[in-house]
DODREN-825268 format. One record per residue: residue in one letter; residue number from 1; chain; x, y, z of N, C-alpha, C in turn. Coordinates in Angstrom, 3 decimals. Atoms other than C-alpha are relative to their C-alpha. Layout:
<sites>
  type  seq  mol       n.x       n.y       n.z      ca.x      ca.y      ca.z       c.x       c.y       c.z
     A  NUM    A         X         Y         Z         X         Y         Z         X         Y         Z
...
</sites>
This chain:
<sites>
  type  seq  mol       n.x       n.y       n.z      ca.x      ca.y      ca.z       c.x       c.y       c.z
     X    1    A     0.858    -1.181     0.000     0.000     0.000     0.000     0.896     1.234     0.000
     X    2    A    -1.031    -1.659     0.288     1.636     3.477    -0.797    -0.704     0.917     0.841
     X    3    A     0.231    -0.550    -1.153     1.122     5.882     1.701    -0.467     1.899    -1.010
     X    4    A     0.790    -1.498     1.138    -1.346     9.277     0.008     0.550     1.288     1.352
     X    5    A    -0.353    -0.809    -0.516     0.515    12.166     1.300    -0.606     1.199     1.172
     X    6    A     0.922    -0.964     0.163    -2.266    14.438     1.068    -1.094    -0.526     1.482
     X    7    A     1.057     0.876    -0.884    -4.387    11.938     3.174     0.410    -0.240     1.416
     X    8    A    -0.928     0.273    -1.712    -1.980    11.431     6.470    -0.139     1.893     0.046
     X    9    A     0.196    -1.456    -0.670    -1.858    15.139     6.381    -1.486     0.651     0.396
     X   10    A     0.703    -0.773    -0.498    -5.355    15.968     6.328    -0.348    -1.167     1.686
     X   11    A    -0.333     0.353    -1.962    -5.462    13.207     9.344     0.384     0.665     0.617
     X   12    A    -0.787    -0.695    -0.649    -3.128    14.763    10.857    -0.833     1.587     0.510
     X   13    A     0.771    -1.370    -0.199    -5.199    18.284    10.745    -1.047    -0.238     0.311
     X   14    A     1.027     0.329    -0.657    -8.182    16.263    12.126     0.546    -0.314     1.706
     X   15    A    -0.378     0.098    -1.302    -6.377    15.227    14.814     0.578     1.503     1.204
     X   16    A    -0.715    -1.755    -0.486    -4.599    19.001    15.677    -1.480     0.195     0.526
     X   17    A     1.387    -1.124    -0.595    -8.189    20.138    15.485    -0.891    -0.432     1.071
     X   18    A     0.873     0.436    -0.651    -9.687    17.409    17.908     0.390     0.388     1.033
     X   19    A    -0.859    -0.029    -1.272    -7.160    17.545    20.398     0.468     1.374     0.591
     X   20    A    -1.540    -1.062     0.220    -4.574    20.777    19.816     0.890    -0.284     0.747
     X   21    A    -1.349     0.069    -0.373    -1.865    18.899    19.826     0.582    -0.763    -1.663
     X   22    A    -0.318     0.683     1.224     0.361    17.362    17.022    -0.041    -1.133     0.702
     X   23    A     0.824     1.798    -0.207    -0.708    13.860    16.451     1.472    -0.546     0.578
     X   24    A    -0.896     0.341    -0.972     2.848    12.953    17.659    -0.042    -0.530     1.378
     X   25    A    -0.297    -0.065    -1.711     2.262    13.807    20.914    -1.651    -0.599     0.687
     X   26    A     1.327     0.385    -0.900    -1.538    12.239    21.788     0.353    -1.459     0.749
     X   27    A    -0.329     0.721    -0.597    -1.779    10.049    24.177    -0.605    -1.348    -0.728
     X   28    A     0.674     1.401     0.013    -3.000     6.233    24.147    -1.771    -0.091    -0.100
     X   29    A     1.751    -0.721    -0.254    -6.462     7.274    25.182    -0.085     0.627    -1.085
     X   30    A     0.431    -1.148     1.031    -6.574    10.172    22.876    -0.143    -1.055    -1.525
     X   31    A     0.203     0.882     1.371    -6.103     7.541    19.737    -0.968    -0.732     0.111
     X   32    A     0.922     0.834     0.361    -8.572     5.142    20.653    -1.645     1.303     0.312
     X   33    A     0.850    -0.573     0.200   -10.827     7.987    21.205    -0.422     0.541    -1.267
     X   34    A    -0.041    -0.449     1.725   -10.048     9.229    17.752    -0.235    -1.383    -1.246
     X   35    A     0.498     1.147     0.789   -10.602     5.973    16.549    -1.419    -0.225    -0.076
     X   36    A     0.986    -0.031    -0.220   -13.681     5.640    17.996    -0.810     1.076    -0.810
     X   37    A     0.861    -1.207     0.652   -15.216     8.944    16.424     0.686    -0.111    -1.971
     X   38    A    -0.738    -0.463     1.297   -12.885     8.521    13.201     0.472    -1.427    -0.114
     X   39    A    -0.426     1.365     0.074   -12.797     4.444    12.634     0.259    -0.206    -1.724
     X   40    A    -0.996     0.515     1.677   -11.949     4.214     8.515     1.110     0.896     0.304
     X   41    A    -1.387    -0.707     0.254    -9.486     7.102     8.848     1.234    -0.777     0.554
     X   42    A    -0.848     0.883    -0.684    -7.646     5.219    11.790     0.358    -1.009    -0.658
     X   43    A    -0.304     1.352     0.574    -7.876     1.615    10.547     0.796     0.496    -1.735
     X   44    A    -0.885     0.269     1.066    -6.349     3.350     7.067     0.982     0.478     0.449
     X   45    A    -1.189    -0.396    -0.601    -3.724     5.186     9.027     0.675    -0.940     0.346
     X   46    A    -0.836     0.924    -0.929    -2.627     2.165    11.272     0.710    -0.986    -1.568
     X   47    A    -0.681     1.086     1.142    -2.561    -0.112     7.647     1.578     0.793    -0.777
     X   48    A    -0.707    -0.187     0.972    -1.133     2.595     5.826     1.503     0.848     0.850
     X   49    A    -1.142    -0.563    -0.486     1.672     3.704     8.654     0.700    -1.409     0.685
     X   50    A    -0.407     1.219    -1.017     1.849    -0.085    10.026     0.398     0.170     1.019
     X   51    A    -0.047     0.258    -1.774     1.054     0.377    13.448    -0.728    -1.280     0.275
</sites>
């Protein structure tokens, strides 16, 4: 799977905007909460960053 540039970044700017923090820095909690509210984005993040 090739990783859509465009697509981890606007993740990324969903996550800034849920939290305000960079996705870096959320906690354990904070991801499965973001999973929970945001379950295709996650499950393509985790495939397409192999977590």
């Amino acid at each position: 799977m090739s990783v859509n540039r465009e697509l981890v970044q606007a993740a990324a700017r969903n996550i800034e905007q849920m939290f305000g923090k960079d996705p870096l820095e959320i906690t354990e909690g904070e991801w499965r909460q973001f999973k929970e509210l945001n379950p295709k984005t996650a499950e393509w993040l985790e495939k397409a960053l192999k977590i």
